[in-house]
C-alpha positions in Angstrom: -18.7 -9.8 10.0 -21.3 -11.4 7.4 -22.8 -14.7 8.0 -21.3 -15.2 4.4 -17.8 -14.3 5.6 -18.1 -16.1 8.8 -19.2 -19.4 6.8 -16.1 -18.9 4.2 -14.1 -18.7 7.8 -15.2 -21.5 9.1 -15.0 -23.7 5.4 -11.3 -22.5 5.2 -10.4 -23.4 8.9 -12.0 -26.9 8.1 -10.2 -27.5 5.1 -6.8 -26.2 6.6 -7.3 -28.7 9.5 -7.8 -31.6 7.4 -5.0 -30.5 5.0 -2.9 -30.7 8.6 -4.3 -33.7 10.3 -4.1 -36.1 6.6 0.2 -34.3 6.9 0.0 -35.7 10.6 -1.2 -38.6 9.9 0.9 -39.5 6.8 4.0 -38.2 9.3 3.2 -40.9 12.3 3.2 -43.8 9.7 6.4 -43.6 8.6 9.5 -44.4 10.8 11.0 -41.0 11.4 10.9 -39.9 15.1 7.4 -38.9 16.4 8.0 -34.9 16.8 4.9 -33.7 16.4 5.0 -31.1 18.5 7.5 -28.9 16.9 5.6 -29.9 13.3 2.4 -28.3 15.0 4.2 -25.6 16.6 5.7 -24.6 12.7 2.0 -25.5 11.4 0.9 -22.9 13.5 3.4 -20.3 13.1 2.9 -20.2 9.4 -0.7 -20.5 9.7 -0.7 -17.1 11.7 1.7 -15.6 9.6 -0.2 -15.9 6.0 -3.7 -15.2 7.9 -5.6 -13.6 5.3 -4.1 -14.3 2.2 -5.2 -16.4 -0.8 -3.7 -18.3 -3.6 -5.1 -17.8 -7.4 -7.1 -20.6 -6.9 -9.2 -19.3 -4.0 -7.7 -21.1 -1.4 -5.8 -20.2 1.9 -2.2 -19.9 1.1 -1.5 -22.0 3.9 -2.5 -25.0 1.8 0.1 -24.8 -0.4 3.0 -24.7 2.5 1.0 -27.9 3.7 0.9 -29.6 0.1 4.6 -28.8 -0.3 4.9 -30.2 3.1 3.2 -33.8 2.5 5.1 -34.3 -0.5 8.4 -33.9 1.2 6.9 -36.4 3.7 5.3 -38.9 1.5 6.6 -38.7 -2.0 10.2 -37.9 -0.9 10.3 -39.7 2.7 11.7 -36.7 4.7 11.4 -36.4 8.0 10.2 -33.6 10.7 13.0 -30.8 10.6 12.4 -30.8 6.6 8.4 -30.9 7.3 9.0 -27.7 9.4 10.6 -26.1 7.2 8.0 -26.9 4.4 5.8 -25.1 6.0 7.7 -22.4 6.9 9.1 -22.2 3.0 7.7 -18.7 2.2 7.1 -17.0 5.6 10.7 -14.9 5.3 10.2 -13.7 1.5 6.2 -13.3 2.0 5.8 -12.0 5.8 7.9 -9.5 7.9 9.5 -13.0 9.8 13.3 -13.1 9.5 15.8 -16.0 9.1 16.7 -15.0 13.1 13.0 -15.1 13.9 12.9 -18.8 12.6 16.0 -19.5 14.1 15.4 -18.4 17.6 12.1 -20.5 17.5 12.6 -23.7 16.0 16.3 -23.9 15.8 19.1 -23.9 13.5 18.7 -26.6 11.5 15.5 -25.7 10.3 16.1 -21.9 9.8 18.9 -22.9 8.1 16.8 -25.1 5.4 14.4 -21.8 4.9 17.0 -19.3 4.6 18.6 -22.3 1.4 15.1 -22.1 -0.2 14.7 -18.4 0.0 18.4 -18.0 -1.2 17.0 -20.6 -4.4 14.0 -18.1 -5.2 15.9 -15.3 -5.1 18.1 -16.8 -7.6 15.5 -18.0 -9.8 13.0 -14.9 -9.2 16.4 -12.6 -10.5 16.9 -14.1 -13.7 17.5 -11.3 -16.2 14.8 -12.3 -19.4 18.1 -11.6 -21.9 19.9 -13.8 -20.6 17.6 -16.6 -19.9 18.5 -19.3 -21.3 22.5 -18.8 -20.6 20.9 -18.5 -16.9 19.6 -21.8 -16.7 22.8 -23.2 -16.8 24.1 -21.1 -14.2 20.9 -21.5 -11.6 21.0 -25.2 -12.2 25.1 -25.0 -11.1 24.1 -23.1 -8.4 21.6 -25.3 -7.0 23.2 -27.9 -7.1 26.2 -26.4 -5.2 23.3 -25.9 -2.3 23.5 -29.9 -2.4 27.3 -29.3 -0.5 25.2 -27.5 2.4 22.6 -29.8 2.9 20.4 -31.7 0.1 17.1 -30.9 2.4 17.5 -28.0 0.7 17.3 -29.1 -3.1 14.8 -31.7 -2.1 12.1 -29.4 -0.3 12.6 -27.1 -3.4 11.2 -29.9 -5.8 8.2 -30.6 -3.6 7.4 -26.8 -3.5 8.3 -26.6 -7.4 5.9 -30.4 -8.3 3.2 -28.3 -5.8 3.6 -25.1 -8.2 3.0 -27.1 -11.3 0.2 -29.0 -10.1 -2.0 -26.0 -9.7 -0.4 -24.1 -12.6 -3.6 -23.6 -14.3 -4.3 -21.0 -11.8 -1.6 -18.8 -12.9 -1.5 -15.8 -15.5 -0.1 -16.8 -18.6 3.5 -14.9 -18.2 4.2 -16.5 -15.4 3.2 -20.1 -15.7 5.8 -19.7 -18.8 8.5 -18.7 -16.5 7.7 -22.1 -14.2 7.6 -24.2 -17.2 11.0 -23.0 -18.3 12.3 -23.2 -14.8 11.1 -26.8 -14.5 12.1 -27.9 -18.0 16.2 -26.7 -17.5 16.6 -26.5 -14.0 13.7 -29.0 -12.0 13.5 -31.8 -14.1 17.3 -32.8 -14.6 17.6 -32.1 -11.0 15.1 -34.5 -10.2 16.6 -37.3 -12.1 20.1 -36.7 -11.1 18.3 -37.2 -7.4 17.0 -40.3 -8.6 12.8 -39.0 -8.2 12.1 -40.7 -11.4 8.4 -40.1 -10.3 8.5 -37.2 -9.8 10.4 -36.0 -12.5 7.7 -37.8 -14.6 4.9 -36.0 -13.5 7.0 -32.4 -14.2 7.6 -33.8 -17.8 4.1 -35.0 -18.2 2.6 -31.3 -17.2 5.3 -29.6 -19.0 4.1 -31.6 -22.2 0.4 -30.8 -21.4 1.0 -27.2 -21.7 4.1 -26.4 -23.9 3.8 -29.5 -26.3 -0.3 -30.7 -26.3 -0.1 -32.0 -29.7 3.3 -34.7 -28.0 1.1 -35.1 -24.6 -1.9 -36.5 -25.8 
């Protein structure tokens, strides 16, 4: 290994492990039980499991599990079995891992949450381009049925879709269309029907930025 590969290493292990200890940390100061061990255990797990790869931006794609993570945590207050399965989100549609893999380590409640979120970007990720905007209607019924199983679900889907469009920039063109129409018919009126006025904010703010710059600024 170069010393220049062996410095990008060590740079991307250091900003992993702060990515992980500010989650940690913003986990023990809220009043959900103090199960950090399962949180590092699932930390781990999906650490090992997306060794290697990179997001557009350059960055270990374990920091985007992470980011989805804290905002579940701190900008939707949920608590360690959703955290887990924040950052497990993508390892079943992204890594050999099953559903059963997850479920025989970390339990049922929390494979249970991944299998709802890989279920939700199959859905989304199927969407015929004729029929797109007949679609949205459909997906956004569908999700919301997920709501009947368990609204973890919905909820860790908005922190990994508010995640997604805060980095958007990094995307190719065709695709950060498709987000932005996702978000516009099917994220934002989810998020305001689950009362995340915040959150739904910022989606409408970025969508602006992007589809309407003249309105945004």
């Amino acid at each position: 290994m170069t010393d220049e590969k062996l410095k990008q290493e060590q740079a991307d292990e250091e900003i992993i492990n702060q990515g992980f200890q500010k989650l940690l940390d913003t986990y023990l100061a809220t009043k959900h039980r103090r199960k950090v061990e399962i949180i590092t255990k699932a930390f781990n797990f999906a650490k090992q499991a997306h060794k290697g790869v990179k997001r557009r931006s350059g960055e270990p794609y374990i920091m985007h599990p992470i980011a989805v993570a804290q905002i579940a945590c701190e900008e939707i207050g949920l608590g360690s079995t959703s955290i887990c399965a924040a950052l497990l989100h993508d390892v079943v549609e992204d890594t050999e891992y099953t559903v059963d893999d997850l479920r025989s380590l970390f339990g049922d409640k929390v494979a249970t949450l991944v299998e709802g979120l890989t279920k939700i970007k199959t859905v989304l990720d199927n969407e015929d381009k004729a029929v797109k905007k007949s679609m949205q209607a459909e997906n956004f019924k569908r999700i919301l049925l997920t709501l009947n199983d368990d609204v973890r679900v919905v909820l860790i889907k908005l922190a990994d879709r508010l995640h997604n469009v805060r980095t958007i920039e990094f995307m190719p063109e065709h695709k950060r269309d498709k987000i932005l129409s996702e978000t516009m018919f099917v994220f934002i009126p989810l998020a305001h029907r689950l009362g995340l006025y915040s959150i739904k904010s910022e989606m409408e703010d970025i969508w602006l930025r992007y589809k309407e710059p003249d309105a945004f600024h």
